[in-house]
C-alpha positions in Angstrom: -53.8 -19.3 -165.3 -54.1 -21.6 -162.4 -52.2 -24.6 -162.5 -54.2 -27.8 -162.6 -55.1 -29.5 -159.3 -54.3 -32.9 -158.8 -55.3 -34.0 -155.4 -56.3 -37.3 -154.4 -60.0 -36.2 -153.0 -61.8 -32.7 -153.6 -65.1 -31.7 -151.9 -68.1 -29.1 -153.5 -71.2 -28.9 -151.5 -72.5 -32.0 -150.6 -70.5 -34.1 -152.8 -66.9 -35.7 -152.1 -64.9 -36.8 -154.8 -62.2 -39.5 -154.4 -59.8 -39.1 -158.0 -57.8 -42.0 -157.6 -60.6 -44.6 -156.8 -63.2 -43.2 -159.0 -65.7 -43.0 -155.9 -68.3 -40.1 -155.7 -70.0 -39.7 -152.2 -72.9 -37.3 -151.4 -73.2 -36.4 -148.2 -71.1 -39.4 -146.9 -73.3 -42.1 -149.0 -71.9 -43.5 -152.4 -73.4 -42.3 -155.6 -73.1 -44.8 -158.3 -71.5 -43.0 -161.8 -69.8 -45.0 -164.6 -66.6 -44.8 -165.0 -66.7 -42.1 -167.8 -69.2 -39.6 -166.5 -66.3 -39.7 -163.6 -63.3 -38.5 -165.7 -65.3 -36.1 -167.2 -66.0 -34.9 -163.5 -62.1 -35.3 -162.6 -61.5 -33.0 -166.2 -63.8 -30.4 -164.7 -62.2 -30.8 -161.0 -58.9 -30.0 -161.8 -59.8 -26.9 -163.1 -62.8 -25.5 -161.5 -63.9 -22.5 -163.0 -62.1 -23.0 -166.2 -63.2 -24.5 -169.6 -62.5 -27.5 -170.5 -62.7 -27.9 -173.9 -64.5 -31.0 -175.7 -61.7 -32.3 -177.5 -59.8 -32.1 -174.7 -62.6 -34.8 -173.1 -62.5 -36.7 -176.1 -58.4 -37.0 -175.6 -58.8 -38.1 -172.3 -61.9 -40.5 -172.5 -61.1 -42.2 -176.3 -57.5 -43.0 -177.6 -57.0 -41.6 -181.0 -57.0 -45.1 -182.4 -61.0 -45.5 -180.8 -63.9 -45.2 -183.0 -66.8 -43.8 -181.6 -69.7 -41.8 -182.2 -67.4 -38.6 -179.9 -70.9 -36.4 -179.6 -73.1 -38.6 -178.8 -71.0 -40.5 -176.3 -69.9 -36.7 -174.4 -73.0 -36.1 -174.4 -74.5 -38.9 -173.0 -71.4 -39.0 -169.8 -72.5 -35.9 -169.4 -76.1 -36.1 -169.2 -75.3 -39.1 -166.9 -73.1 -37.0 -164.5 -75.6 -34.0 -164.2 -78.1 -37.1 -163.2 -75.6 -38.1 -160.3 -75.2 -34.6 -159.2 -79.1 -33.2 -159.3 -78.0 -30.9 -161.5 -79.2 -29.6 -165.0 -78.4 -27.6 -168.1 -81.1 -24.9 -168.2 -80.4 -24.1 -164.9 -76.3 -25.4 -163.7 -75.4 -25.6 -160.4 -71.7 -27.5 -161.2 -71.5 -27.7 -164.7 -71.8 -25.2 -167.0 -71.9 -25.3 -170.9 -70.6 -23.5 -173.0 -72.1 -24.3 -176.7 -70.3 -26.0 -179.2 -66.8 -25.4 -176.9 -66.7 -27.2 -174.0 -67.5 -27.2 -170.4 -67.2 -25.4 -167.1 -67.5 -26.4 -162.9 -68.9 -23.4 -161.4 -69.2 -24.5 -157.7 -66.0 -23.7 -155.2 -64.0 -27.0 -154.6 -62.0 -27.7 -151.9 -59.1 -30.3 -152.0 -58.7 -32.8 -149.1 -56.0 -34.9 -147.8 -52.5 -34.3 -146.7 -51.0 -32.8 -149.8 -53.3 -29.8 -149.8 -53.0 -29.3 -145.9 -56.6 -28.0 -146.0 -56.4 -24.7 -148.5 -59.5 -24.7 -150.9 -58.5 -24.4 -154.3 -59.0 -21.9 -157.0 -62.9 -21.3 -156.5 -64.7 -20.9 -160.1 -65.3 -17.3 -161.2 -68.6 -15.3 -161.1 -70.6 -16.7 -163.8 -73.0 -15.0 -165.6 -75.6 -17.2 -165.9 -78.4 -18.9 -163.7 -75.9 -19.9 -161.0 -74.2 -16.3 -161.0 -76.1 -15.9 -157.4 -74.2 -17.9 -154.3 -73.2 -21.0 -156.0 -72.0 -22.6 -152.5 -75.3 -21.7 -151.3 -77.1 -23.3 -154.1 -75.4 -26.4 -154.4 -76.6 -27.1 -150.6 -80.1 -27.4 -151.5 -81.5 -30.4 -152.4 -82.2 -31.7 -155.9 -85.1 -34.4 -156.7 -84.4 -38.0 -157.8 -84.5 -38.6 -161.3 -87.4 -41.2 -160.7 -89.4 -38.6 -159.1 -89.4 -36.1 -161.8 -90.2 -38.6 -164.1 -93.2 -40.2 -162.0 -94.9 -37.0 -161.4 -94.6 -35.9 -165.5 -96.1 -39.3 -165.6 -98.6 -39.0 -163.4 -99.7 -35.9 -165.2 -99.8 -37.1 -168.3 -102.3 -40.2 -166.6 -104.6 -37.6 -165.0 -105.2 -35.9 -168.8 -105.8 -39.5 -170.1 -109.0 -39.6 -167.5 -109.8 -36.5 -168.7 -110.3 -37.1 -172.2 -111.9 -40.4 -172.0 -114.2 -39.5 -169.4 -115.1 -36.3 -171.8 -115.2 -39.0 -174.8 -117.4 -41.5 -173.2 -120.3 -38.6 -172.1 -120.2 -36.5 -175.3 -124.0 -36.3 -175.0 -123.5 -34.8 -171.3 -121.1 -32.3 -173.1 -123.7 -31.1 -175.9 -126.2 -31.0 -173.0 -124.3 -28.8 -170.5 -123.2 -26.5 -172.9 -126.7 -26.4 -174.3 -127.9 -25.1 -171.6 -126.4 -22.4 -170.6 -124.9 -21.5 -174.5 -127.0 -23.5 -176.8 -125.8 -22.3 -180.2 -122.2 -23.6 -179.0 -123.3 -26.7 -178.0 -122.3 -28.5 -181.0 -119.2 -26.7 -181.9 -117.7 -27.4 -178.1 -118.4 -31.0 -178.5 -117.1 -30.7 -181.9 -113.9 -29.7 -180.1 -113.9 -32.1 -177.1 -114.0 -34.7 -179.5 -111.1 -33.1 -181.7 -108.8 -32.1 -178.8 -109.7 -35.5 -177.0 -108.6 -37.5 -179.8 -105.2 -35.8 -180.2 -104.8 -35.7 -176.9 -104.9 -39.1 -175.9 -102.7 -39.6 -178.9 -99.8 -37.4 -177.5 -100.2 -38.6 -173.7 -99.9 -42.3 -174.6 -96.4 -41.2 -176.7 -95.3 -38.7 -173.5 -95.4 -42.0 -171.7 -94.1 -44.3 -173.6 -91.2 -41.8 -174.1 -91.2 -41.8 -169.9 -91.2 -45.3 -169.7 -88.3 -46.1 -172.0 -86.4 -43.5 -170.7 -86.1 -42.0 -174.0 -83.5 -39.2 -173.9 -84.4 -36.7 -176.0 -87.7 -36.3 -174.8 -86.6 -32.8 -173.3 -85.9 -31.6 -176.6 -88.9 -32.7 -177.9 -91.3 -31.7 -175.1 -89.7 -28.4 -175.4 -90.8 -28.6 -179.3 -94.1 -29.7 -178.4 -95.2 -27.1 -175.7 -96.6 -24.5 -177.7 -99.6 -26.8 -178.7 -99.5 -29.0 -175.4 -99.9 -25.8 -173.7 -102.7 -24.5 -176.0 -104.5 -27.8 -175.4 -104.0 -28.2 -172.0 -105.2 -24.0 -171.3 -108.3 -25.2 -173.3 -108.9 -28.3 -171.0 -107.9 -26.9 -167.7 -111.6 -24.9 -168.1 -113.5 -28.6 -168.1 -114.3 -28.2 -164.3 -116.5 -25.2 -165.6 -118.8 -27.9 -167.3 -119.5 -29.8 -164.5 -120.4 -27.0 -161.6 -124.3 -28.3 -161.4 -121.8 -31.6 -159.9 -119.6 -29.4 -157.9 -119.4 -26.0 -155.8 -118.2 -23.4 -158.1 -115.6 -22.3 -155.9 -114.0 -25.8 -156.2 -114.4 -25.6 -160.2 -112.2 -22.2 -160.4 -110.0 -23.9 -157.9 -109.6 -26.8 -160.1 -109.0 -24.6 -163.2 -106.4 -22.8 -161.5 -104.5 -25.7 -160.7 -105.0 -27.3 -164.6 -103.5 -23.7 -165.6 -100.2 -24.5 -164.2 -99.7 -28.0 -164.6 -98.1 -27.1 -168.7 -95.5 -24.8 -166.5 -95.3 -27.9 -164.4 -94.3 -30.8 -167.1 -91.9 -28.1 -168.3 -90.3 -27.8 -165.4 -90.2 -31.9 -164.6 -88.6 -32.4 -168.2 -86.0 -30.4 -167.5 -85.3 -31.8 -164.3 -85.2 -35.6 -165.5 -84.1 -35.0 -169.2 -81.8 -32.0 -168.9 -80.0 -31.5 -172.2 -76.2 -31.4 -172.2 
């Protein structure tokens, strides 16, 4: 087993590490962290590639004589440390878990200063996960601010809000479109624009409240909630169909296609800005 590194600054792609001060740079600019999320980091940076237990982080963070709520406050460092580094747990570029056990840093580091003249130390192990391919590679590429993930989920969730309450406040143009071209669904479709509607504006207004208070399990329970967001929003992404007497049909399907992918889309921007640790 390697021994533990102890230098007094380490670098892995784009980030710089200063141990002794507790400073985090990316890219030569300081990245604020608290001073937890940062001795979880150092934990993980003297011995890349290895676990690192989560008693072992407890040890080192809380004296024996602390009470704390241990899991929720790990978890929380290191939710706050994947948000400094871009990174995420469904798909880890630095930090790997490892359920119920501990933690790993899967990127190469290389130790700076005079005492390590240089020489890179141990670099992690192949990994057998979603950062098995070229971890150095990855970890150059850049990851989107927090804010931003959170601002597009949000402006999703506005842009089914319109949806609905435009579809709620022309009901009678509903029953009359469908009419027309299938009149014996006429009133079951409005039946379920008004249905789907309802509930939807129902969930939207709680996806952004959970957005705007930050809440952070709303990962978890986005993932919980896809299966019916996604049958609701595959029902809705067809609305442009309705209104083609309005609009060229080529821009309806084009529409449609887009409203197909935007469930894969909030999926993807949860897990971004609310990764779970």
């Amino acid at each position: 087993m390697p021994e533990p590194i102890s230098p007094r600054a380490v670098r892995f792609g784009v980030f710089e590490a200063d141990l002794r001060t507790g400073e985090l740079r990316k890219n030569g600019m300081k990245v604020r962290l608290q001073e937890q999320p940062f001795q979880v980091l150092a934990a993980l940076l003297e011995r890349p590639g290895e676990m690192v237990a989560r008693e072992e982080l407890r040890q080192r963070l809380w004296p024996a004589d602390t009470f704390v709520d241990f899991d929720h406050s790990l978890n929380t460092a290191i939710n706050k440390l994947r948000e400094a580094l871009g990174d995420s747990a469904g798909s880890p570029r630095f930090i790997e878990t490892l359920a119920r056990r501990g933690y790993r840093f899967l990127a190469p580091v290389e130790v700076l200063g005079a005492e390590s003249e240089g020489k890179p130390a141990t670099p992690a192990p192949p990994s057998f996960g979603p950062a098995a391919a070229a971890p150095g590679a990855v970890a150059e590429l850049p990851a989107p601010p927090r804010v931003l993930s959170r601002s597009l989920f949000s402006l999703i969730q506005v842009m089914y809000l319109c949806f609905y309450v435009a579809a709620l406040a022309t009901l009678d143009a509903v029953f009359h479109t469908v009419g027309s071209v299938f009149p014996r669904w006429a009133w079951p479709a409005t039946a379920v624009a008004l249905v789907t509607g309802g509930v939807g504006i129902a969930a939207r207004l709680w996806l952004l409240a959970a957005v705007a208070l930050d809440y952070k399990g709303l990962g978890r329970k986005f993932r919980r909630l896809f299966p019916f967001l996604f049958a609701l929003d595959v029902l809705w992404a067809f609305a442009p169909l309705l209104i083609v007497r309005y609009i060229p049909l080529g821009l309806a399907f084009a529409c449609t296609a887009a409203l197909l992918l935007a469930p894969f889309a909030q999926r993807t921007l949860t897990r971004l800005a609310y990764p779970t640790a």
